[in-house]
Backbone bond lengths (Angstrom), bond angles and torsions (degrees), N, CA, C in turn:
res aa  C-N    CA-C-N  psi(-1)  N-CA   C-N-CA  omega(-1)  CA-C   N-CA-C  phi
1 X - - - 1.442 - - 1.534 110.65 -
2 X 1.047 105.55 -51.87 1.537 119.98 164.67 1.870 113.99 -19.10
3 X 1.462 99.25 -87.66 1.280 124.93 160.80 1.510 120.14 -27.66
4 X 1.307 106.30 -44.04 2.071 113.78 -178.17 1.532 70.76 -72.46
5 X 1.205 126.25 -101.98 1.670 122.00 -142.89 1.699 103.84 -30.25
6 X 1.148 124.85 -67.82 1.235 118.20 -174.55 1.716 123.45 -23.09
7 X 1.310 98.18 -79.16 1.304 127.00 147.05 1.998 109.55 -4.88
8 X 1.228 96.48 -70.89 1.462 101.13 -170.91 1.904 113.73 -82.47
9 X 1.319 103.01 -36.37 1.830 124.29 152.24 1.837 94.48 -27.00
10 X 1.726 113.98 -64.22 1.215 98.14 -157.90 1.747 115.30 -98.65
11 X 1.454 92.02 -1.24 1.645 102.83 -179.95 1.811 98.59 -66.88
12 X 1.383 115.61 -33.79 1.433 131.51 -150.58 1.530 97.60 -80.27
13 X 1.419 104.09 -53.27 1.339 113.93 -169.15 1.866 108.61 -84.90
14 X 1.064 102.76 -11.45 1.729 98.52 165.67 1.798 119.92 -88.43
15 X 1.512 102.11 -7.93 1.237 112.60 175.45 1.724 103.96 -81.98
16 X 1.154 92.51 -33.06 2.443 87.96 -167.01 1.625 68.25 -80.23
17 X 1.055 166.41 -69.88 1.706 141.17 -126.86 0.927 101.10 -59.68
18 X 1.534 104.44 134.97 1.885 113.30 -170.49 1.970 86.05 -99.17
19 X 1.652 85.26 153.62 1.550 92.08 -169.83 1.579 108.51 -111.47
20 X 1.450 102.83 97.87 1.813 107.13 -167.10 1.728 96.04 -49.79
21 X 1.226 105.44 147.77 1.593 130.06 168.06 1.986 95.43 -91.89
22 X 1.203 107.12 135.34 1.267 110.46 177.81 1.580 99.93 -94.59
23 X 1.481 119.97 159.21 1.144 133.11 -167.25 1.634 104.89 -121.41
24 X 1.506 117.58 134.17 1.131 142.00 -157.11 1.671 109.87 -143.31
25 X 1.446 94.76 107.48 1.209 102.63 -173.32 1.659 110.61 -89.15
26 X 1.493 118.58 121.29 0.914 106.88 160.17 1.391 163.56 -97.78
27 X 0.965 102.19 143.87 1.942 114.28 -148.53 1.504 100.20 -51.71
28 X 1.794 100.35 133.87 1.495 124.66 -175.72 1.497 99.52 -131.23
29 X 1.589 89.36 150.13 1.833 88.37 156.36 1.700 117.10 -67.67
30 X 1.169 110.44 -20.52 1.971 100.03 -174.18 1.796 95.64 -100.83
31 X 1.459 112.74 37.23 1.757 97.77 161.96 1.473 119.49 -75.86
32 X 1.294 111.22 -20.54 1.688 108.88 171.76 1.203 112.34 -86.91
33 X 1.520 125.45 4.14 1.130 110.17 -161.93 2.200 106.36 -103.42
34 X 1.372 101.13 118.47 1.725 96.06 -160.93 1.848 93.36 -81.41
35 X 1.692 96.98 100.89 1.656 99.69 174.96 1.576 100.04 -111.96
36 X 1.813 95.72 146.39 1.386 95.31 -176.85 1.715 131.46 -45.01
37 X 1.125 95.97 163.18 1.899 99.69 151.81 1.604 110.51 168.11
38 X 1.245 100.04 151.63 1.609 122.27 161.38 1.062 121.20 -82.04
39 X 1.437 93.50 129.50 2.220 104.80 167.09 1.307 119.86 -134.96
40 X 1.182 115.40 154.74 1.516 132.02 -164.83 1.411 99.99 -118.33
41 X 1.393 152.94 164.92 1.472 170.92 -98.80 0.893 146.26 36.67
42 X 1.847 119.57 -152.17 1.382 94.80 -154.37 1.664 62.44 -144.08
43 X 1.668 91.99 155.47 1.172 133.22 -151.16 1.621 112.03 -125.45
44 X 1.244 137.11 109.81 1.502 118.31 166.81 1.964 96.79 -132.54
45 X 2.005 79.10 146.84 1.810 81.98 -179.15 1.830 80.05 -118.12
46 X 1.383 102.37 140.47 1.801 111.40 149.61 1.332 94.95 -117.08
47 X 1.656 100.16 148.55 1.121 117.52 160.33 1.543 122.82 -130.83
48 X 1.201 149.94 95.96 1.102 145.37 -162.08 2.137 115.34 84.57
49 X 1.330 100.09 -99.70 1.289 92.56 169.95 1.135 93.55 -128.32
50 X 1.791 150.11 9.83 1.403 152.53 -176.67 1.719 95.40 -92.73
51 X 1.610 116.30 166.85 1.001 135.24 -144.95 1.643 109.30 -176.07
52 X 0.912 112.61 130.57 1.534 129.70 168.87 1.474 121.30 -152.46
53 X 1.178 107.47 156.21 1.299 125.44 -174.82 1.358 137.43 -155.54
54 X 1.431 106.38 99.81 1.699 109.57 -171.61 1.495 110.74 -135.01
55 X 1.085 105.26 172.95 1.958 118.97 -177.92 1.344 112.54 -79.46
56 X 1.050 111.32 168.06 1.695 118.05 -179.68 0.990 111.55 -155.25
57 X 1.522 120.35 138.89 1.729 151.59 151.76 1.167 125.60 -103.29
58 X 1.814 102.88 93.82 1.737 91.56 178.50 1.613 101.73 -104.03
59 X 1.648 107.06 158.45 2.160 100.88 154.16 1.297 85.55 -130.39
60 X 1.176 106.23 139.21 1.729 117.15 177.24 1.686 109.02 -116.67
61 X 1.093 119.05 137.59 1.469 112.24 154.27 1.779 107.80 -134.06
62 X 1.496 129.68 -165.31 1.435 111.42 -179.13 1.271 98.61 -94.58
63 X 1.333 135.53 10.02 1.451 137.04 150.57 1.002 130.92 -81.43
64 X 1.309 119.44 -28.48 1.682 123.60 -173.24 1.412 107.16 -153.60
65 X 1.394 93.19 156.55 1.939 112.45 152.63 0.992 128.28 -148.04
66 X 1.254 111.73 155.73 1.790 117.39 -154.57 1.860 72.36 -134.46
67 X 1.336 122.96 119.43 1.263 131.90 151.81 1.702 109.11 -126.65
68 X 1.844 109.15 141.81 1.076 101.48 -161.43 1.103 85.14 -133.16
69 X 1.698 126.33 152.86 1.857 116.32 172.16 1.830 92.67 -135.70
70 X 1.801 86.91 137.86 1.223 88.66 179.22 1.486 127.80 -140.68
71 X 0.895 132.72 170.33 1.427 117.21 -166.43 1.609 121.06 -65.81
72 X 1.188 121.36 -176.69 1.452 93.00 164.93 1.613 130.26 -90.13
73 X 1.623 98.46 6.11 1.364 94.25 -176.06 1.484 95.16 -108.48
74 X 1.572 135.35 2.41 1.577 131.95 145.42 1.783 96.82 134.20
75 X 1.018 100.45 9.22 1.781 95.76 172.80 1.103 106.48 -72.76
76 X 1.587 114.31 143.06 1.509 115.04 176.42 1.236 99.48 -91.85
77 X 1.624 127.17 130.71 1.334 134.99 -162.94 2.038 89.37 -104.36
78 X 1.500 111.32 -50.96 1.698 122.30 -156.05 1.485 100.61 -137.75
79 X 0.854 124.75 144.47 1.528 156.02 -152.50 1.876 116.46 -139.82
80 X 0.842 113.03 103.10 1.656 106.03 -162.00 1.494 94.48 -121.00
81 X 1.341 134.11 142.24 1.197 130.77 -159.18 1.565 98.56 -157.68
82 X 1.484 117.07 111.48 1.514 117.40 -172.77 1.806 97.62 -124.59
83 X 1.754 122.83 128.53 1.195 125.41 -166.72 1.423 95.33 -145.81
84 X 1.698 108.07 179.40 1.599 100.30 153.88 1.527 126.99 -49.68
85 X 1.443 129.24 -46.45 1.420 140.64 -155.91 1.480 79.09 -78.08
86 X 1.055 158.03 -41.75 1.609 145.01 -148.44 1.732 127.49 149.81
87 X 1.430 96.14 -132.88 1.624 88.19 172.67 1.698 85.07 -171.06
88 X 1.282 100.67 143.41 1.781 135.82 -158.12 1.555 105.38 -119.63
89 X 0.970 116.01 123.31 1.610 123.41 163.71 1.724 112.97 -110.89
90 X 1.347 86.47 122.47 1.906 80.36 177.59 1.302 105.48 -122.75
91 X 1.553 117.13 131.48 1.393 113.15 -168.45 1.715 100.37 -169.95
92 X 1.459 109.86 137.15 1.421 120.20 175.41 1.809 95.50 60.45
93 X 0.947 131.96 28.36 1.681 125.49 162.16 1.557 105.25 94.62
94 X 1.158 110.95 -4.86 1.723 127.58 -173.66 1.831 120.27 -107.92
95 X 1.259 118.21 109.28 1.187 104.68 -176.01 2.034 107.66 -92.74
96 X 1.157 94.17 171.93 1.593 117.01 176.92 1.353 119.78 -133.61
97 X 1.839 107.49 150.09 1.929 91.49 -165.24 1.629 89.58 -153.83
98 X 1.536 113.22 122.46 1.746 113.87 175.71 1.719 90.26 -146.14
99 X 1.591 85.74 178.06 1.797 90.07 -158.11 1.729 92.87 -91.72
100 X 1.349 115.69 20.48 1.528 94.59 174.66 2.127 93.13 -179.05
101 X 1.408 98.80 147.56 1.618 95.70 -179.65 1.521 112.26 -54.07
102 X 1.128 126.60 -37.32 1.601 122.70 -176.99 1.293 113.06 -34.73
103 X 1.507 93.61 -68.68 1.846 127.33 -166.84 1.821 91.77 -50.79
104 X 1.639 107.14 -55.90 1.202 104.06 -163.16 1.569 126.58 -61.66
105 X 1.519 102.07 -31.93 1.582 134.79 174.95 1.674 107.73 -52.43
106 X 1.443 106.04 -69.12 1.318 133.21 -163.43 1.674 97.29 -60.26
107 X 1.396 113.17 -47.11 1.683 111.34 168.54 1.419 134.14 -56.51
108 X 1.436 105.20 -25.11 1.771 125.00 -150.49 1.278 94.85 -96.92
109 X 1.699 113.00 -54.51 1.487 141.10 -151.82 1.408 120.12 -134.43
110 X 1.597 126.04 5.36 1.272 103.95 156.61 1.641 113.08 94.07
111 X 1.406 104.46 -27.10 1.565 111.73 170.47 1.530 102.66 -160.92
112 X 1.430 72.73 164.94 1.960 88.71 -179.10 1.301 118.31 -136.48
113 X 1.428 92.46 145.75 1.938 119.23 167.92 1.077 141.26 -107.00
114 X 1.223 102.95 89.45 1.851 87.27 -171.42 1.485 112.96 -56.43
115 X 1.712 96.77 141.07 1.623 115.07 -166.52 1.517 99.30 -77.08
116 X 1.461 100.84 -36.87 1.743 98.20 -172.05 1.283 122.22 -84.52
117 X 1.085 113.09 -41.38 1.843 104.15 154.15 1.488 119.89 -46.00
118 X 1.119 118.52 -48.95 1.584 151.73 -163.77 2.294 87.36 -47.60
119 X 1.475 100.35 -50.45 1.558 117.09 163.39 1.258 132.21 -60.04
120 X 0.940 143.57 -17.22 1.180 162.92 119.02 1.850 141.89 -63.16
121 X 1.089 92.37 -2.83 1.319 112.28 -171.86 1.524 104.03 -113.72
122 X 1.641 120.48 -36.81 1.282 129.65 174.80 1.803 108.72 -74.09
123 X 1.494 97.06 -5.39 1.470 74.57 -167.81 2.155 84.78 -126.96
124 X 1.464 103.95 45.04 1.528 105.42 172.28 1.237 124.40 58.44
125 X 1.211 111.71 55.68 1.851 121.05 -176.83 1.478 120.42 -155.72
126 X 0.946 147.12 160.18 1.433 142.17 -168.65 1.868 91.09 -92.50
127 X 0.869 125.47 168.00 1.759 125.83 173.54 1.540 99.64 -94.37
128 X 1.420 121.36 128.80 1.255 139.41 173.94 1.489 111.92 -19.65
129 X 1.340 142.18 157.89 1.544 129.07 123.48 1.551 110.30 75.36
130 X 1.393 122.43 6.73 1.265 142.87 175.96 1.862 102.42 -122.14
131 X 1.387 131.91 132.88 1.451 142.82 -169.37 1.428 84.63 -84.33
132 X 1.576 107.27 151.41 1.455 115.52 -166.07 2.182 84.44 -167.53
133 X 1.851 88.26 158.02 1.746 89.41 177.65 1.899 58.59 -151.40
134 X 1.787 84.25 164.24 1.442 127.27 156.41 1.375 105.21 -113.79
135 X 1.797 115.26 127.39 1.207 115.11 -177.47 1.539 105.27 -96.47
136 X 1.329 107.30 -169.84 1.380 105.49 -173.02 1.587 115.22 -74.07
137 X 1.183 140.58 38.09 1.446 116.06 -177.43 1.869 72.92 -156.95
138 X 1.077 141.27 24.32 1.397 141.89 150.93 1.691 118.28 103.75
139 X 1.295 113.97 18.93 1.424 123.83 -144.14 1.510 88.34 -115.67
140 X 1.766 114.39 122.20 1.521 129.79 164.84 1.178 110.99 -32.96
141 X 1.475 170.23 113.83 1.441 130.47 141.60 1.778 105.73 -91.18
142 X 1.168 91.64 158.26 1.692 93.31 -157.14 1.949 102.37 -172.25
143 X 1.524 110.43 102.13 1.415 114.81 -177.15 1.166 112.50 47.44
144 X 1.514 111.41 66.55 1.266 111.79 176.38 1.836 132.84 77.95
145 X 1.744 108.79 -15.52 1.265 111.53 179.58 1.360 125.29 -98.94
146 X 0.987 132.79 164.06 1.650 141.22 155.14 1.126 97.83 -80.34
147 X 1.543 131.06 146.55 1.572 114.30 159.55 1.789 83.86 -163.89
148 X 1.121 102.08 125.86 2.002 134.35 -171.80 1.986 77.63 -111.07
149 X 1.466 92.51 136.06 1.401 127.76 148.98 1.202 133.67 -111.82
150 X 1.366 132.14 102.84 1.546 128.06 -147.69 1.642 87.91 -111.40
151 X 1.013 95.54 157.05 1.981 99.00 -177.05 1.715 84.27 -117.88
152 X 1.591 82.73 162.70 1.539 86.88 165.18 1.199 126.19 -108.92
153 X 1.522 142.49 -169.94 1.486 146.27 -172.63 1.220 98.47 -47.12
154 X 1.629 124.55 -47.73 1.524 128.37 -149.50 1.596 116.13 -78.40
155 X 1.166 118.19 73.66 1.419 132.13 173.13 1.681 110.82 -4.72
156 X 1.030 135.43 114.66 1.680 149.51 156.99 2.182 96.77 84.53
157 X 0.959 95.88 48.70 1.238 100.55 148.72 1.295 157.14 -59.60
158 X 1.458 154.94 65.50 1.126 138.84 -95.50 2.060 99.81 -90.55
159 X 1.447 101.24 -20.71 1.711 80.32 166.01 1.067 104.25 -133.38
160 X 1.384 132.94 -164.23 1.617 153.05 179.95 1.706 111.72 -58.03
161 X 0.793 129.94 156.24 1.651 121.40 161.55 1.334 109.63 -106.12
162 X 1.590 130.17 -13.46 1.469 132.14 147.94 1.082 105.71 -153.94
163 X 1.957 88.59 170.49 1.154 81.89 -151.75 1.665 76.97 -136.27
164 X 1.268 126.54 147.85 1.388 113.51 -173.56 1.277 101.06 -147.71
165 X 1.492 121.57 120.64 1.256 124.43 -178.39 1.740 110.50 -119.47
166 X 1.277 104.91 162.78 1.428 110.59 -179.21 1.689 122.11 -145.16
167 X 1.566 116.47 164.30 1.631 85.82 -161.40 2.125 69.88 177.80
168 X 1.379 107.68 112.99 1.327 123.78 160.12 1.813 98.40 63.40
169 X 1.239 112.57 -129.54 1.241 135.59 -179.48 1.972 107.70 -77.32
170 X 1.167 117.59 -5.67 1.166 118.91 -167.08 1.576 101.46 -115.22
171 X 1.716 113.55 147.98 1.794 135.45 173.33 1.311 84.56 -112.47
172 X 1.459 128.80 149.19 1.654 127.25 117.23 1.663 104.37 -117.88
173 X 1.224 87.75 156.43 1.388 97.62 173.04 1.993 111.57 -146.63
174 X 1.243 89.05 132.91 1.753 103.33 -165.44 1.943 96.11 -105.33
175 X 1.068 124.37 135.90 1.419 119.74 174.07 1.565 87.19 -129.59
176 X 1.300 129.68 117.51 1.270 140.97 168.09 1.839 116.74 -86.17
177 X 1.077 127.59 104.04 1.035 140.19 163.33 1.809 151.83 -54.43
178 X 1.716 70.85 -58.40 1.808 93.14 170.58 1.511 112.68 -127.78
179 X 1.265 140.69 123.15 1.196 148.06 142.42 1.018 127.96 -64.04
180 X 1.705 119.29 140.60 1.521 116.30 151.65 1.143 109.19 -161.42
């Protein structure tokens, strides 16, 4: 008896699992080409059994980034600032300065992201000029990451609606909202 409930416990609960649609970008002549844009969402990193969760404002161009993280009620908590001279973290009244987000990440926080893949990857593509495979269940791997592109309901969308990557002990997950 035991066993039937179980059994049906997981028949029940494999039915509510919503079944992400993977997202498939389709192939253009301007996919190498890194053209600006702004995005709006919400953002969660786990790491181990810890968890956070805040909003995001990026504008990207292949010169710069302005990434902003914010609470969920819109406080800007971190300030990420990528230029020629480097990349700047401003946070708690204290800034930070390394010649690239990794270096800067990996110092601050213990791990790192590349920002510039991180651009290309949000918008459903492997990053140029870097070796990349798709494994069997549809998932980028790329320097070490997992990274799933989930599309959303809205049929011919030009990017992912998340984007969820993974890499050792660490999830992120990006839910993009607003485009431009």
């Amino acid at each position: 008896m035991k066993r039937l409930a179980m059994l049906a416990l997981t028949a029940a609960l494999a039915g509510c699992a919503s079944q992400d649609t993977l997202f498939r970008a389709a192939p253009d002549k301007t996919a190498l080409v890194d053209a600006p844009f702004s995005a709006s969402g919400r953002l969660s990193v786990r790491m181990d059994d810890r968890g956070q969760v805040a909003n995001f404002e990026w504008q990207h161009s292949a010169e710069s980034d302005q990434l902003a993280i914010n609470t969920p009620i819109g406080t800007t908590v971190a300030r990420l600032t990528r230029d020629r001279q480097g990349v700047r973290l401003e946070s708690d009244g204290q800034t930070w300065q390394a010649p690239d987000v990794g270096a800067l990440m990996q110092s601050r926080l213990g791990w790192s992201l590349p920002l510039e893949n991180l651009a290309w990857w949000i918008r459903g593509r492997a990053a140029p000029g870097l070796p990349s495979s798709v494994d069997t269940d549809g998932s980028l791997l790329q320097q070490g990451w997992r990274i799933r592109f989930i599309a959303d309901s809205q049929a011919g969308a030009l990017y992912p609606a998340r984007v969820d990557l993974s890499r050792d002990h660490l999830t992120i997950r990006l839910a993009t909202y607003r485009w431009q």
